[in-house]
N, C-alpha and C positions, 0 to 999 in steps of 0.2 A: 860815097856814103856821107849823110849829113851828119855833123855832130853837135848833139843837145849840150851845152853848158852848162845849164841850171836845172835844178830840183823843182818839184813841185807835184802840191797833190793834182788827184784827179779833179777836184773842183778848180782850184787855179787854173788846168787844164782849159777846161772848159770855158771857162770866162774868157780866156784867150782865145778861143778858138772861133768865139763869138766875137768879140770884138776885130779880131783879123777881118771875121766873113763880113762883117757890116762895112768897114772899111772898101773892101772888093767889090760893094754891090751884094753881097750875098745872104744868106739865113742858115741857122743850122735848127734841127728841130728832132725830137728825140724817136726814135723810129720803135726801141722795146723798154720795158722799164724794168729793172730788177727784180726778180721775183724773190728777195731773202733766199735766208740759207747760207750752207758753204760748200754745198757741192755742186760741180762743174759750172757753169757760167751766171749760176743764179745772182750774183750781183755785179754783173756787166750790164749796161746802158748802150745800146747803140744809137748811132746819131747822125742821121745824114745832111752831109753839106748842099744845100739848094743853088741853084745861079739864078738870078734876078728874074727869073721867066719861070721857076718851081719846080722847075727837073731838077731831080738828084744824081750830083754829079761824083760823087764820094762819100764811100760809111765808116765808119769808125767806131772804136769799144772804148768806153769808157767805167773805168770799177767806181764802185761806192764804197771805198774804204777810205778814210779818212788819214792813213800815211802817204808818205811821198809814192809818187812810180818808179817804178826802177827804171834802167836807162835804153832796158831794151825798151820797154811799151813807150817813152816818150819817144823814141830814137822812131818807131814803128808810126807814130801822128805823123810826129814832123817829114817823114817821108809820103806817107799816103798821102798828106794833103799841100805838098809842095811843088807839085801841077799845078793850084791854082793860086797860092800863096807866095810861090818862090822860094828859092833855095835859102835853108838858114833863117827864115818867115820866124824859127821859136827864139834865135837868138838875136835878132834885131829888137824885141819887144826885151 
């Protein structure tokens, strides 16, 4: 199991996740957008990671709330997308 060392909202998130994937060759691009609200996943973002050729090889949720994530949902990226990023990819940055 990887372990996230640092805080960070979901926009931090994001920007990291992007700048990983550029580094790798890659794109990330937003697959639903928030629909408002506060029931069930209406302001979750999903987001699929592309490989240099535009297959989606990985998706991911990201909230629109503007506090930190708790340490499961970082703990939950940084494993999902540590196939193609490498292990500990959140704590090297």
């Amino acid at each position: 199991m990887l372990m996230v060392v640092k805080r960070m909202t979901a926009s931090q998130a994001h920007h990291l996740v992007r700048k990983v994937a550029r580094k790798n060759n890659m794109s990330v691009v937003q697959v639903t957008k928030p629909q408002g609200g506060s029931r069930g996943k209406g302001s979750h973002a999903v987001h699929a990671l592309l490989d240099q050729d535009g297959n989606e090889v990985a998706r991911f949720g990201l909230t629109g709330h503007a506090e930190d994530m708790s340490w499961k949902l970082l703990r939950r990226l940084e494993d999902t997308l540590a196939p193609w990023f490498g292990q500990k990819w959140m704590e090297k940055r």
